[in-house]
BAMISE-343590 format. One line per 3 residues: number of its first residue (from 0); for each residue x, y, z of C-alpha. Coordinates in pm, whole numbers, plus 50000, padded with zeros to 5 digits. Each point is the difference from the previous one (the first is absolute). Last residue first. Example, Ala and Ser with C-alpha at 12.3 -4.5 7.8 and 13.67 -1.06 7.14 Angstrom:
BAMISE-343590
1) 51367 49894 50714; 49863 49656 50066 $
This chain:
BAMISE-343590
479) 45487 32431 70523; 49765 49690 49927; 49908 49960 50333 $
476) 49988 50335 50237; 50266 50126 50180; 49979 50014 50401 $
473) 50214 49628 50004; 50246 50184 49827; 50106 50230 50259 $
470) 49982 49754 50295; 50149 49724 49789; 50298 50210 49891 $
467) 50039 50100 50387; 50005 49625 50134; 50264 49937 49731 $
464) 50199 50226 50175; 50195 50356 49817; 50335 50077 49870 $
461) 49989 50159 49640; 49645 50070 50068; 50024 50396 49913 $
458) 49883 50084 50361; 50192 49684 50104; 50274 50107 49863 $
455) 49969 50374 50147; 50001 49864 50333; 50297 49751 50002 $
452) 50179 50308 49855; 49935 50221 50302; 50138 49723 50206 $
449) 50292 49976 49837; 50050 50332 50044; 49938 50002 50379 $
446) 50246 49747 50019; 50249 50179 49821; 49939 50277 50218 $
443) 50053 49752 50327; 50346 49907 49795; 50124 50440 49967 $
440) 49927 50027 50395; 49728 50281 50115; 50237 50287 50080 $
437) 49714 50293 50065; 49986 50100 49572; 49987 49629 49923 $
434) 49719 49914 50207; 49808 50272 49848; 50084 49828 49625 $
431) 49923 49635 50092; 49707 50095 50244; 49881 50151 49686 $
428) 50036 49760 49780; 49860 49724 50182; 49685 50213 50050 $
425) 49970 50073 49621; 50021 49620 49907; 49757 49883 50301 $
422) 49735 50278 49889; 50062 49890 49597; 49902 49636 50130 $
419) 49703 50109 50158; 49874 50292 49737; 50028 49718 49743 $
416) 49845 49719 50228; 49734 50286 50093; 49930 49991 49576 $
413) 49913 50300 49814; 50392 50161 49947; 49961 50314 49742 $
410) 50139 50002 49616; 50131 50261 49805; 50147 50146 50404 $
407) 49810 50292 50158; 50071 50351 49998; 49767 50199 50228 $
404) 49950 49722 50238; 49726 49764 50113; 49667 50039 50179 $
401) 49888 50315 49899; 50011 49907 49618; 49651 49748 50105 $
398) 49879 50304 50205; 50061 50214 49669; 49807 49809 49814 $
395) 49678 49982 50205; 49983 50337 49973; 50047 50021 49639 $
392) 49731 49756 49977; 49806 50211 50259; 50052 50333 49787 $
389) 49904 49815 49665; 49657 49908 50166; 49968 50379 50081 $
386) 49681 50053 49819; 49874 49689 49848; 49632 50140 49918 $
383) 49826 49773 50223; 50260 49852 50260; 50068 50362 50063 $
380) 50331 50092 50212; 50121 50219 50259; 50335 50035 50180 $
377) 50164 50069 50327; 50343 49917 50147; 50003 50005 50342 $
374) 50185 50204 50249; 49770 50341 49953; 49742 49799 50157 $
371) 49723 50226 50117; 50087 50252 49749; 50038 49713 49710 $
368) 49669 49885 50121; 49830 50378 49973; 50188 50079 49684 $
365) 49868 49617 49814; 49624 50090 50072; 50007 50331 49874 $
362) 50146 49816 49691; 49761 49725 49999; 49659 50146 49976 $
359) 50000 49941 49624; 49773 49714 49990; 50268 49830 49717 $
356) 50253 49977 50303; 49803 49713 50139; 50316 49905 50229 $
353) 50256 50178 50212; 50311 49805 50057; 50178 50062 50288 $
350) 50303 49785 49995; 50190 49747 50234; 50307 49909 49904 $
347) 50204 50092 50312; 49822 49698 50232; 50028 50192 50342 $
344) 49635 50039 50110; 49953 50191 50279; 49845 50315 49885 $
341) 49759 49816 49724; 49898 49731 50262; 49604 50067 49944 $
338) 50052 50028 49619; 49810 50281 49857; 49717 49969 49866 $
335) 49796 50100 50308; 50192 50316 50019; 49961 50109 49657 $
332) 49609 49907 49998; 49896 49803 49711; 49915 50135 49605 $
329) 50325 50101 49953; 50129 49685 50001; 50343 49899 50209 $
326) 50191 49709 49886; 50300 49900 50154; 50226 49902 49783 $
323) 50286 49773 50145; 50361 49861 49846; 50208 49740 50098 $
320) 49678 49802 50169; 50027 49705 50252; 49928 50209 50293 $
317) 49683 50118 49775; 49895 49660 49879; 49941 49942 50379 $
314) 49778 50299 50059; 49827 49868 49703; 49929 49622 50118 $
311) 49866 50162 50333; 49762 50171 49804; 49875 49708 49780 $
308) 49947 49783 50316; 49827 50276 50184; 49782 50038 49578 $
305) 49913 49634 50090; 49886 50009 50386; 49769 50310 49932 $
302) 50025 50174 50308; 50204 50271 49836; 50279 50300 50105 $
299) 50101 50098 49687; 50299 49982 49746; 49850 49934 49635 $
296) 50115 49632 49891; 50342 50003 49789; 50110 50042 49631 $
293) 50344 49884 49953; 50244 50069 49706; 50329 49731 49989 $
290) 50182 50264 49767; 50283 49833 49754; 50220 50285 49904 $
287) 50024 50033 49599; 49863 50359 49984; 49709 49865 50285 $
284) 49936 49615 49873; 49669 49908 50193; 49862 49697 50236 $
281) 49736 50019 50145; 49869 49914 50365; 49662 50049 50183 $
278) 50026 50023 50350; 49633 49863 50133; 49665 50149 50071 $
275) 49986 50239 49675; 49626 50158 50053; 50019 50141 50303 $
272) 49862 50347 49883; 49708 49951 49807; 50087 50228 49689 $
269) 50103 49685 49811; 50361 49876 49845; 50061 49571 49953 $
266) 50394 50014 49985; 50212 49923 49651; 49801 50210 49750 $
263) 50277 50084 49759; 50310 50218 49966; 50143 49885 50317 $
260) 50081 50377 50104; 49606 50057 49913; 49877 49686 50146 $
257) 50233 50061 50309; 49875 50348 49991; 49609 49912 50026 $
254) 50051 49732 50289; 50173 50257 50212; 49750 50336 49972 $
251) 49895 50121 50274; 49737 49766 50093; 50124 49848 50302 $
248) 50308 50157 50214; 50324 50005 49875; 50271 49766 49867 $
245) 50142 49887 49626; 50315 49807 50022; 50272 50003 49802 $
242) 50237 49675 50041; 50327 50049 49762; 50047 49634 49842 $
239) 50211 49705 50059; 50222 50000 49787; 50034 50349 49905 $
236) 49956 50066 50363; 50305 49790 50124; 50208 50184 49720 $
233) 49926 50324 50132; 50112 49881 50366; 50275 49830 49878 $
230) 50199 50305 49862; 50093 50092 50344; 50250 49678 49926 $
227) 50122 50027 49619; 50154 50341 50184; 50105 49820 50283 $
224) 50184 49782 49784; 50127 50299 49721; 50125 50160 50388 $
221) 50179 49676 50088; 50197 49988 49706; 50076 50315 49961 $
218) 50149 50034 50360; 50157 49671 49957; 50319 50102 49779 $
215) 50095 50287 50228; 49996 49789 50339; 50188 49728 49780 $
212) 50300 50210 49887; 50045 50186 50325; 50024 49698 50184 $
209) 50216 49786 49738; 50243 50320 50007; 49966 49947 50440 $
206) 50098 49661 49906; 50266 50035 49798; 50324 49813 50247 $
203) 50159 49820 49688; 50075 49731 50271; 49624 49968 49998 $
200) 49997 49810 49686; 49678 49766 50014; 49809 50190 50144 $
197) 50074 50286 49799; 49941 49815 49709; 49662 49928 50139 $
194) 49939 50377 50048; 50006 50002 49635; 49803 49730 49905 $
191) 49761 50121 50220; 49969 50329 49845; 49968 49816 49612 $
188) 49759 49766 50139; 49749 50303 50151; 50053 50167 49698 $
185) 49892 49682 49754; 49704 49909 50214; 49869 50379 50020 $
182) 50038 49929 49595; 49824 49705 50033; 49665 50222 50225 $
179) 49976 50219 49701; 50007 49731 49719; 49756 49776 50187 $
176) 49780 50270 50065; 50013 50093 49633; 49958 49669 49852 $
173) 49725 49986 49779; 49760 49880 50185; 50088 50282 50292 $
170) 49897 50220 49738; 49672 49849 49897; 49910 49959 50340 $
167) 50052 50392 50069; 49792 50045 49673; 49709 49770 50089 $
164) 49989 50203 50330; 49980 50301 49829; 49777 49878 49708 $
161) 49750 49870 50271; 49888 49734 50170; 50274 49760 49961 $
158) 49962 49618 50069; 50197 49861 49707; 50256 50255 49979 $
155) 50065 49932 50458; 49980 49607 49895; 50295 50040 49747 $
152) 50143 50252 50189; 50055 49749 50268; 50220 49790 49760 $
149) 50200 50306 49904; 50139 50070 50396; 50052 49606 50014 $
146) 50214 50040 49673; 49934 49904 49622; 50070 49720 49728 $
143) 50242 49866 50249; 49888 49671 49992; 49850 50001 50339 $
140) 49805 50311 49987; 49827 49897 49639; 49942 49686 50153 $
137) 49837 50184 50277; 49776 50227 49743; 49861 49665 49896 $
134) 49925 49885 50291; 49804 50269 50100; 49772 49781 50204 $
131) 50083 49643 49900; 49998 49846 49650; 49735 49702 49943 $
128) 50211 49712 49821; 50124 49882 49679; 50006 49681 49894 $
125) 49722 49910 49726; 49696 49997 50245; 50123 50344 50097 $
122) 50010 50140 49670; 49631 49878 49945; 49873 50119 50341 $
119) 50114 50356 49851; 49883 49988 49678; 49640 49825 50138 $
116) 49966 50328 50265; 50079 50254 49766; 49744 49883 49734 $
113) 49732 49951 50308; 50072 50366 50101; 49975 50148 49682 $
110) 50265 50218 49911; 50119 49897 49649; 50357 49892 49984 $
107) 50334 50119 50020; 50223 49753 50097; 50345 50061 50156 $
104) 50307 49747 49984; 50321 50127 50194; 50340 49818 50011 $
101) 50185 50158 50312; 50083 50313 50087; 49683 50094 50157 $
98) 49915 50291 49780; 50171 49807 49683; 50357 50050 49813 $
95) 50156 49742 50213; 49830 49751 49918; 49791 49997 49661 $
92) 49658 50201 49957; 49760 49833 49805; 49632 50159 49965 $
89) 49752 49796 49870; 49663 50192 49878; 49673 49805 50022 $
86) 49663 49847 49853; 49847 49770 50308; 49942 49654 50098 $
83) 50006 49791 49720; 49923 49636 50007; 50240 49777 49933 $
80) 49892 49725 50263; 50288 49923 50231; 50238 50261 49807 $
77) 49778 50285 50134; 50029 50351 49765; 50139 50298 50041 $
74) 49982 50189 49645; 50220 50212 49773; 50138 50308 49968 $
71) 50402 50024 50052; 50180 50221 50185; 50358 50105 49993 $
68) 50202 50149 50310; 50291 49726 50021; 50032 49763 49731 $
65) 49742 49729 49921; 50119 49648 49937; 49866 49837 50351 $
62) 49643 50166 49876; 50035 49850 49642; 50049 50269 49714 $
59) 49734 50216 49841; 49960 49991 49627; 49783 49713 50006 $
56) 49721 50199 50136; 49793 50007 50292; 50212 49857 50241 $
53) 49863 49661 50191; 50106 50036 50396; 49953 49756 50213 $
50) 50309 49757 49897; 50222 50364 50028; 49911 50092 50326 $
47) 50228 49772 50198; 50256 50011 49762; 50048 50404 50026 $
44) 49927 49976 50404; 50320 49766 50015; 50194 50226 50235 $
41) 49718 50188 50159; 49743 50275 49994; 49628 49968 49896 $
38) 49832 50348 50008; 49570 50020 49863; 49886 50336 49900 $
35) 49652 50043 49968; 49816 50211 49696; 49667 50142 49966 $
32) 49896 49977 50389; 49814 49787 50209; 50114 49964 50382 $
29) 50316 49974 50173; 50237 50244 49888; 50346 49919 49768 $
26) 50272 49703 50043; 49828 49716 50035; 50279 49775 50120 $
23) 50235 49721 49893; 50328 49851 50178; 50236 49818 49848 $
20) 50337 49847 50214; 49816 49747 50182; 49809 49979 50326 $
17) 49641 49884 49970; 50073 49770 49657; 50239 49786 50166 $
14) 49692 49855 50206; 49682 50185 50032; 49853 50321 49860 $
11) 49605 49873 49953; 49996 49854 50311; 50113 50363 50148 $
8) 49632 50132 49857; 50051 50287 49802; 50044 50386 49998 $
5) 50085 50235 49731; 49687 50099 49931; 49853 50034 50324 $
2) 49655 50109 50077; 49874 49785 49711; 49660 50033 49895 $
């Protein structure tokens, strides 16, 4: 079994062969599967395929001789011998009307991993070459099919947990970042422009105007940056997931409601309390938020060396956690179910949530914690009949909204290099506009709007390394 489908030997890719102008990958999910996807790209792709490809019918033209987004059934086959290696669809797009921008040739084949395998190590043989992590999508960059802010979306859509976070990556796929940080571009130019013609004619003696003109011109600007800014947060946890964790004491109740938030029997649930030894992790979509749910070991004092492992493991999921529930069941002692720092702890999101609510002793139960704690927000659930699941989802919604603004932006920042370069833009800005209200000079301003702009284009990858491409590509994965 291969472990790597698009990976071979270097002494198979050697001499002009290893670096020229056509690369090939698998282009969908390891493993078997109906279909597979396999991406050549290239000037000369079209003539490379076309001696390996026999069409089906008469009626369809030669590969080279195809225009731009036809297809053509036929089959790959192996000049050396003849023999046929799989029935197929050719797909032709023609430069610069292709993903990449260049001439395009994909393959749709059957998804067997031996069939995928021999296509692939058959283009190669005949010129082309294995393509690079997201290689593809950095073609696509460098021939100005898309920007840098676009080319991580790519990766974001493709890795998305959720419809939210599918939908922000969507968005910023399509250009709306890039359209909202260019016309930030365009202002900023347009105000530097004209405090450069001020410069440049000071005889004309208008450079308190010039002042006045900029300081009002930047205050929108810099408050639609900070604005894209406190966004961050939310967009971090799209991407990355809210983390929920499940806490309390054993028995009460954890295991069952991460099987019956997860929808399915995820964690191993007994009445012997101790039974989950380790954090147990699940992933869940929440109203389109993506949810990192953990189920942790029942907090105790123990000799037994595996569950002290297990504890110490949930007291450290906890610090990690956005959100909390502690679980209290009303089958356990109030006080001893409690959590021993309850008084001291300062993590905001903690909740009270009373489990077991089908035993109908919870509602006394809930007036004497919410009494004791009048601070903390209090709830109860039932993992058997499903009582106040839809509470805690709508609970764990509004911690993800907590995070980020009443009126967001169509499209929110995900990235730290986003939230870094947008940071160095808005901070420019400002120092440009207070400076200007306590004398700062009219040519330090233009400096600081320069440097505002040097920020924003390498946001949108307008002016960026080649060290910083390779970083952010080189986290793709081949065939994308």
């Amino acid at each position: 079994m291969f472990t790597d489908e698009n990976a071979f030997d270097l002494d198979q890719v050697n001499g002009t062969n290893s670096r020229n102008d056509i690369c090939v990958a698998i282009a969908t999910p390891p493993g078997q599967s109906g279909l597979a996807v396999i991406r050549m790209s290239g000037p000369g792709a079209a003539e490379l395929a076309e001696p390996l490809f026999a069409p089906a019918s008469s009626r369809f033209q030669p590969v080279s001789q195809m225009t731009g987004y036809t297809c053509a059934a036929g089959y790959i086959t192996d000049p050396a011998d003849g023999s046929v290696i799989d029935q197929v669809v050719l797909t032709r797009f023609t430069a610069p009307r292709s993903f990449t921008g260049e001439d395009t040739i994909e393959i749709s084949c059957h998804g067997g991993v031996a069939v995928k395998q021999s296509i692939l190590a058959l283009l190669i043989r005949h010129g082309a070459r294995p393509a690079e992590p997201g290689e593809f999508t950095r073609r696509a960059f460098m021939n100005g099919k898309m920007d840098l802010t676009q080319a991580e979306a790519v990766m974001d859509l493709i890795s998305a947990d959720a419809a939210r976070s599918a939908g922000n990556a969507a968005a910023q796929l399509k250009g709306h970042l890039s359209q909202l940080v260019r016309q930030d571009i365009t202002e900023i130019y347009n105000l530097l422009a004209s405090l450069e013609l001020v410069l440049e004619f000071p005889e004309h003696d208008e450079s308190d105007l010039a002042a006045d003109q900029l300081c009002r011109g930047l205050r929108p600007v810099y408050e639609r940056l900070a604005r894209r800014i406190a966004g961050y947060e939310q967009g971090r946890l799209l991407r990355e997931g809210l983390t929920v964790v499940l806490a309390g004491r054993p028995n009460v109740g954890k295991s069952s409601l991460l099987n019956a938030l997860s929808g399915y029997d995820r964690a191993i649930v007994t009445a012997v309390p101790g039974t989950t030894r380790d954090t147990v992790e699940e992933l869940i979509d929440v109203q389109g938020i993506p949810v990192r749910l953990i189920d942790t070991a029942g907090l105790r004092d123990t000799t037994d060396v595996v569950e002290q492992i297990g504890v110490s493991r949930a007291r450290q999921a906890m610090e990690q956690a956005d959100l909390i529930f502690w679980l209290i069941s009303p089958e356990e002692d109030l006080e001893a179910d409690l959590p021993p720092d309850l008084n001291e702890r300062t993590h905001p999101a903690l909740i009270l949530l009373i489990s077991k609510d089908d035993l109908n002793t919870s509602m006394v139960l809930r007036q004497k914690v919410q009494a004791k704690w009048p601070d903390r927000l209090v709830m109860t659930c039932s993992a058997v009949t499903g009582e106040g699941l839809i509470r805690i989802r709508d609970r764990i919604v509004s911690e993800y909204e907590s995070h980020g603004l009443d009126r967001q932006e169509d499209v929110l920042i995900t990235s730290s290099r986003h939230r870094h370069c947008l940071d160095k833009a808005a901070q420019a800005i400002r120092q440009a506009e207070s400076g200007m209200r306590n004398g700062l000079t009219l040519d330090v301003a233009a400096m600081l709007l320069r440097r505002a702009l040097e920020a924003l284009a390498e946001l949108t990858g307008d002016q960026v390394t080649e060290t910083l491409i390779d970083t952010i590509f080189s986290r793709f994965c081949v065939g994308k």
